[in-house]
BALO-249249 format. One record per residue (C-alpha): x, y, z; residue number from 1; residue in one letter. Coordinates in steps of 0.001 Angstrom, whole numbers, plus 500000, padded with zeros to 6 digits. Example, Ala and Ser with C-alpha at 12.3 -4.5 7.8 and 13.67 -1.06 7.14 Angstrom:
<sites>
        x        y        z    nr   rest
   512300   495500   507800     1      A
   513670   498940   507140     2      S
</sites>
This chain:
<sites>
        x        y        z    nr   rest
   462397   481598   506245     1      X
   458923   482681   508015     2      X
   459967   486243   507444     3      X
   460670   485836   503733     4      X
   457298   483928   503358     5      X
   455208   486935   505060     6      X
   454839   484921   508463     7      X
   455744   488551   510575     8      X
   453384   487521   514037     9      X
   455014   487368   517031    10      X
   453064   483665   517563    11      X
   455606   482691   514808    12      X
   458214   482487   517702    13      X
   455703   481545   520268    14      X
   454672   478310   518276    15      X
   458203   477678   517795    16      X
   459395   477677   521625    17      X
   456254   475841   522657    18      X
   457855   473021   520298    19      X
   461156   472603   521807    20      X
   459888   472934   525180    21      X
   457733   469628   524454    22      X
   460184   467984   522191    23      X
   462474   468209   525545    24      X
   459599   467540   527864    25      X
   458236   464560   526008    26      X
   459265   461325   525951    27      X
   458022   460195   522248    28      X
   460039   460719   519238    29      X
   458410   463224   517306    30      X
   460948   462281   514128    31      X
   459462   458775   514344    32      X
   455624   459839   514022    33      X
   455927   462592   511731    34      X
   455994   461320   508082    35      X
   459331   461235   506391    36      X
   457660   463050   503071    37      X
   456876   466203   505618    38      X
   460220   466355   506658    39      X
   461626   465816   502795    40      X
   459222   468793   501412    41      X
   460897   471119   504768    42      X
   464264   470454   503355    43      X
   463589   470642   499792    44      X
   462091   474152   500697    45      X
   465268   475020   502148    46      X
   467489   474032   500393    47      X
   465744   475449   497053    48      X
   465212   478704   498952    49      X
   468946   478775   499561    50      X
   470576   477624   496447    51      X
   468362   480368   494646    52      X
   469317   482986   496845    53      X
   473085   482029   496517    54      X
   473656   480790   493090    55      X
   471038   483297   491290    56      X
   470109   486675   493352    57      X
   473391   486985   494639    58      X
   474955   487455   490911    59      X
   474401   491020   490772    60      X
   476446   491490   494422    61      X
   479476   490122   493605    62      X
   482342   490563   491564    63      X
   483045   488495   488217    64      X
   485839   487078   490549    65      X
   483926   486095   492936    66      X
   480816   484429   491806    67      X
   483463   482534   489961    68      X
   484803   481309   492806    69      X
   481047   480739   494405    70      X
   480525   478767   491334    71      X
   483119   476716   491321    72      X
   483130   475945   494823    73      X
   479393   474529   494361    74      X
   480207   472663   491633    75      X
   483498   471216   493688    76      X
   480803   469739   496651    77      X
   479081   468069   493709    78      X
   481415   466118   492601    79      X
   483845   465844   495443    80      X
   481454   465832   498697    81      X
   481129   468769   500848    82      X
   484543   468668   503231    83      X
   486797   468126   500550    84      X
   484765   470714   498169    85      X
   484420   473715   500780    86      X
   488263   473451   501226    87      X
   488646   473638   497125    88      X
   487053   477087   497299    89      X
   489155   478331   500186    90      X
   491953   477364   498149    91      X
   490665   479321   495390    92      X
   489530   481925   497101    93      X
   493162   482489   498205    94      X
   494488   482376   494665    95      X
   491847   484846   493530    96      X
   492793   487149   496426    97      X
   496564   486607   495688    98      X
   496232   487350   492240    99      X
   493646   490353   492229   100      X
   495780   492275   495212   101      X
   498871   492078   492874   102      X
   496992   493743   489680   103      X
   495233   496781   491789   104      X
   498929   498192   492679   105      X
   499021   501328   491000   106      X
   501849   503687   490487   107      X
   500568   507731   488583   108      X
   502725   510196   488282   109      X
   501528   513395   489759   110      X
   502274   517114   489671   111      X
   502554   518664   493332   112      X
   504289   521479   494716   113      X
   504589   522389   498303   114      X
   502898   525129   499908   115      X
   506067   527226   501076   116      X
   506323   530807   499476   117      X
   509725   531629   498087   118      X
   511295   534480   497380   119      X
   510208   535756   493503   120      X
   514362   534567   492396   121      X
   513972   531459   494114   122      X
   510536   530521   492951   123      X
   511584   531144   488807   124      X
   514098   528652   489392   125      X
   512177   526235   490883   126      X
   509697   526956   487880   127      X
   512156   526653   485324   128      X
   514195   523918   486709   129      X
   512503   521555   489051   130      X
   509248   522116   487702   131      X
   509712   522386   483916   132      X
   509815   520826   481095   133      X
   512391   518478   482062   134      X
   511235   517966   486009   135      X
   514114   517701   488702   136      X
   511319   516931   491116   137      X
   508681   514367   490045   138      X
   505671   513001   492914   139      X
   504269   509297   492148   140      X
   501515   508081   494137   141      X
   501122   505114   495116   142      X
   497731   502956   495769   143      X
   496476   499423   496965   144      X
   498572   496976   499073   145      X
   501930   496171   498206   146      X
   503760   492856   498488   147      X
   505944   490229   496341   148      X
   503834   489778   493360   149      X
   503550   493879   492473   150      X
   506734   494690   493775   151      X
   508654   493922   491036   152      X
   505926   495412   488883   153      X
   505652   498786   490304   154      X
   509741   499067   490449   155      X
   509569   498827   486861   156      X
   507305   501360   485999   157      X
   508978   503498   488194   158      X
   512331   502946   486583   159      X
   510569   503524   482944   160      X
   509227   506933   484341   161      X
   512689   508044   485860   162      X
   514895   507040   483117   163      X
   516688   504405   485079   164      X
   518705   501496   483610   165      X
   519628   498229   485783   166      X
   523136   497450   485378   167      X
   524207   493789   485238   168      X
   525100   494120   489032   169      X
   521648   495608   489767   170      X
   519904   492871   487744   171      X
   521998   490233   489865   172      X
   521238   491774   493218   173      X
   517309   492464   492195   174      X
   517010   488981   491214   175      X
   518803   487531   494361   176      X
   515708   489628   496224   177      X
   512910   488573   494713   178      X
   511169   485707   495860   179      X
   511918   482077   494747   180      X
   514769   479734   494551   181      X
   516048   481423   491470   182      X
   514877   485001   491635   183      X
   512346   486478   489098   184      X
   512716   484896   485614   185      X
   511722   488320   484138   186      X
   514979   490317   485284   187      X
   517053   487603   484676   188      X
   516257   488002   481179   189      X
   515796   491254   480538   190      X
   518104   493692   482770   191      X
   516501   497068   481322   192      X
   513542   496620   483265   193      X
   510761   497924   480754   194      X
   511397   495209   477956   195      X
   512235   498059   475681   196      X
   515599   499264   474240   197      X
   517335   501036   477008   198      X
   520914   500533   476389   199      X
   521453   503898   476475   200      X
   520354   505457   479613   201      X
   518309   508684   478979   202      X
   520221   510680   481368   203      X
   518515   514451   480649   204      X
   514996   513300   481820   205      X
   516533   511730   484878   206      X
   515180   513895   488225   207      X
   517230   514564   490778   208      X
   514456   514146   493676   209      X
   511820   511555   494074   210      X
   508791   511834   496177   211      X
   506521   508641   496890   212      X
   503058   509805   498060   213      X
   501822   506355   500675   214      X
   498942   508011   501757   215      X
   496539   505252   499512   216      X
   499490   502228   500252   217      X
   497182   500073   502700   218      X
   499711   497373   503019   219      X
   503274   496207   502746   220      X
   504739   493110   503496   221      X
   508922   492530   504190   222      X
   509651   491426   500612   223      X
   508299   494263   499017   224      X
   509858   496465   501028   225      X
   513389   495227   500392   226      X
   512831   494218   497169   227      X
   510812   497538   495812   228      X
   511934   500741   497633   229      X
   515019   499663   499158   230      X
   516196   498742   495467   231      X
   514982   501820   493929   232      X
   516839   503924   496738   233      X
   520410   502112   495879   234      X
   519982   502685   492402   235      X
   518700   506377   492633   236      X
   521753   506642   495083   237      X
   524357   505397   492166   238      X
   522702   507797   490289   239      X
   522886   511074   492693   240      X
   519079   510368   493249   241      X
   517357   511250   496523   242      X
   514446   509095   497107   243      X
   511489   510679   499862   244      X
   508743   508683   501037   245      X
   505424   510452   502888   246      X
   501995   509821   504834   247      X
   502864   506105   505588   248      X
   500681   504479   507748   249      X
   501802   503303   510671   250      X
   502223   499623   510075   251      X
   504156   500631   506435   252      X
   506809   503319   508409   253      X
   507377   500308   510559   254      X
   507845   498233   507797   255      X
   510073   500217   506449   256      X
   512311   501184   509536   257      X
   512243   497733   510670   258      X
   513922   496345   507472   259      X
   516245   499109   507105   260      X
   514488   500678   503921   261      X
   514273   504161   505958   262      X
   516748   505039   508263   263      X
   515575   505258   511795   264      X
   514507   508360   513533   265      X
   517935   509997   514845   266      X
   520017   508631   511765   267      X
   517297   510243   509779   268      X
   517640   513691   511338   269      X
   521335   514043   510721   270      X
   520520   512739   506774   271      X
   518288   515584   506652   272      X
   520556   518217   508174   273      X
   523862   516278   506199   274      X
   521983   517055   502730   275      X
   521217   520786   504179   276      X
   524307   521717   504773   277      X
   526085   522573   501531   278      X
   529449   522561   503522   279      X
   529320   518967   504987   280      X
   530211   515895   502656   281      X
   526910   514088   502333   282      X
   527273   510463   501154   283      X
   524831   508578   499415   284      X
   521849   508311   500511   285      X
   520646   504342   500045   286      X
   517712   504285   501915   287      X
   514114   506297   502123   288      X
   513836   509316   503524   289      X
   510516   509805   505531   290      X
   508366   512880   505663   291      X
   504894   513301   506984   292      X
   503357   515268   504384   293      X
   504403   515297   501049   294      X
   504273   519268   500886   295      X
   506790   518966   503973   296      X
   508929   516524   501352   297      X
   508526   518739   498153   298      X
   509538   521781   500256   299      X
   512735   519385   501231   300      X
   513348   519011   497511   301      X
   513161   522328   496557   302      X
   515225   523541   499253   303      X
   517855   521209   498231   304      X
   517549   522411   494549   305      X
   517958   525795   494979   306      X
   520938   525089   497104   307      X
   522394   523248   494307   308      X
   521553   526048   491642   309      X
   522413   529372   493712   310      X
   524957   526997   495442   311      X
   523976   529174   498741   312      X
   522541   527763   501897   313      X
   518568   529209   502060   314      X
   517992   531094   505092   315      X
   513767   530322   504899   316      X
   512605   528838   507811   317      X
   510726   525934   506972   318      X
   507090   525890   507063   319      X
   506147   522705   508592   320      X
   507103   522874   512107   321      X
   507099   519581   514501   322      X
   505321   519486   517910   323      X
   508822   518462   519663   324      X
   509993   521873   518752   325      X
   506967   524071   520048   326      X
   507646   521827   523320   327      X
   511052   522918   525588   328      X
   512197   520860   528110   329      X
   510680   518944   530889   330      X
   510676   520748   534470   331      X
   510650   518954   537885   332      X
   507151   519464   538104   333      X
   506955   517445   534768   334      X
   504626   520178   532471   335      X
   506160   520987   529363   336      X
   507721   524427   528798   337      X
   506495   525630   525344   338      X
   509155   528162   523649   339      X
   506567   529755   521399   340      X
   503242   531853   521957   341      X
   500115   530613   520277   342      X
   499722   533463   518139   343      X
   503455   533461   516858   344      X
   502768   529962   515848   345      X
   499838   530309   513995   346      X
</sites>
C-alpha cells in the first residue's frame, strides 16, 4: 500500500521495523492508546483499496467466467459470512472449470499426407483413392483435455464425420460405459449418434484408415479413454476400420496402454507386422494403434492401401526409422554396436 501511494524511500521500511521492534520491546499496549477512529480510517483504506482493485480493475483480466465466479463469491461472504462464502466459490469455481474443460474439446478434420516418396504408380493411387474425393484415409486432430463430459461428445462427431452408425448392441455397450448409474440419457435415446436420420449407414464415404493427431490432447482421464477411443476402435473394427493414434504425451500413451485402449509395446509390433503381411490372417484390430508422428502413421495407411489395391506386398523401406534399430546389440564391455554409418543414415 506505501508503494501504490508513492511512499518509494527506503525509511518506509526503516520506520516500519523500528515499530515492531518497540511494540515487542515495550511493555504498553500501543492498541489501547492509539484512538480506535485511527485504526478504523487504516482499515477502511484497505479494505476500499482492495475491494476496488478486485471487484473493478480486475474486470478487464479475467474471463466472463470468471469474474462471475469472483462476483458471486463476494456476494456469497455477504450474506453467508466469510468461511461458509469462500467455500461457495470453490464450489463454483469447480463447476465452472468442469463445465468450460468439457466445451473446449475440439475434434477438425484435417488433410495430411506423409512425407514418404512413392513410386509415380503407387502415388496416383494413393491420389485417386485414399486421397480423393471419397478419402480412404482421413486425419482428425484433436485439442484441449479430454475426460467424461466431452467424451461422449467428441465420439459423436467423429462417428458423423466417418459415416458410422451405432447398432442397438453398440448403443447398449456405449451406454453401460459412460458414467452414471444409468449410462448417458442421450444414447439411450437416440442410437444414431448425431440425432439425425441415419438408418441407413452411408457406407461409400466410410474410410478405411483413421488417424487421430494428440499432439494438442493435454489430458485424458480413464473414462474417456474407455469410453471414447476404445469404443470408436470396436466399432471401426466391425466395420474393417483401422484406427491410429499419434504424438501422445506421455501421461495420455499411458493412459491408453494402461486401460487396454492401445495394445502394449510387443503386442503392438506384431499388429503392425500382422496388417503388413498380406499373407498372414490379421484379425480385427479393437484397439489403437500408436505411432509417434502422424507422417510415420499416414505412411502406415498408405502402405496398407496400396497393398490392398495392387494386392502386392511394397518393398519401400519405410522412412521413419527407430533408434532401437540404428543400435545392435550390447557387448561385454556394455557400448552399443551401431549397424549403420552416420552418413547412410542421414
Amino acid at each position: 500500500f506505501a508503494y501504490r501511494t508513492g511512499c518509494r524511500s527506503k525509511w518506509v521500511g526503516i520506520f516500519i521495523m523500528i515499530m515492531f521492534i518497540a511494540d515487542v520491546v515495550s511493555k504498553v499496549n500501543f492498541l489501547s492508546v492509539l484512538p480506535l477512529f485511527f485504526l478504523g480510517a487504516t482499515l477502511i483504506f484497505i479494505g476500499w483499496d482492495l475491494l476496488y482493485e478486485w471487484l473493478w480493475e480486475v474486470r478487464e483480466k479475467l474471463l466472463l467466467t470468471e469474474y462471475l465466479v469472483l462476483i458471486a463469491t463476494f456476494i456469497a461472504i455477504q450474506i453467508i459470512g466469510i468461511d461458509a462464502g469462500i467455500l461457495f466459490g470453490v464450489v463454483v469455481a469447480i463447476i465452472d472449470h468442469v463445465v468450460t474443460t468439457a466445451q473446449v474439446t475440439t475434434v477438425t478434420r484435417v488433410v495430411k499426407r506423409s512425407r514418404a516418396v512413392w513410386k509415380p504408380e503407387d502415388w496416383k493411387l494413393l491420389q485417386d483413392n485414399a486421397y480423393g474425393r471419397v478419402a480412404k484415409i482421413v486425419t482428425f486432430e484433436i485439442k484441449g483435455s479430454l475426460f467424461f463430459g466431452s467424451s461422449i461428445q467428441l465420439l459423436q462427431n467423429i462417428s458423423e464425420d466417418i459415416g458410422l452408425e451405432a447398432t442397438q448392441e453398440e448403443t447398449q455397450e456405449l451406454t453401460m460405459a459412460s458414467p452414471g448409474p444409468r449410462g448417458h440419457p442421450r444414447l439411450a435415446k437416440n442410437h444414431s449418434f448425431t440425432g439425425r436420420n441415419l438408418i441407413q449407414p452411408n457406407i461409400r464415404r466410410r474410410p478405411d484408415y483413421v488417424v487421430l493427431d494428440l499432439s494438442h490432447l493435454n489430458n485424458l482421464d480413464a473414462s474417456a479413454a474407455r469410453g471414447c477411443f476404445l469404443q470408436l476402435a470396436k466399432m471401426c473394427a466391425k466395420r474393417g476400420i483401422v484406427v491410429c493414434a499419434t504424438s501422445a504425451l506421455p501421461r495420455v500413451e499411458w493412459m491408453m496402454r494402461s486401460h487396454d485402449v492401445a495394445y502394449a509395446l510387443e503386442e503392438e509390433e506384431q499388429v503392425k507386422q500382422s496388417l503388413l503381411d498380406a499373407e498372414s490372417e490379421v484379425e480385427e484390430t479393437e484397439r489403437v494403434i500408436l505411432f509417434l508422428t502422424v507422417h510415420e502413421a499416414l505412411e502406415f495407411c498408405e502402405n496398407l492401401m496400396i497393398q490392398k489395391l495392387t494386392q502386392k506386398i511394397t518393398s519401400k523401406r519405410p522412412s521413419f526409422i527407430r533408434l532401437d534399430e540404428l543400435i545392435g546389440p550390447m557387448d561385454n564391455v556394455g557400448a552399443s554396436v551401431p549397424k549403420e554409418t552416420l552418413p547412410h543414415i542421414f
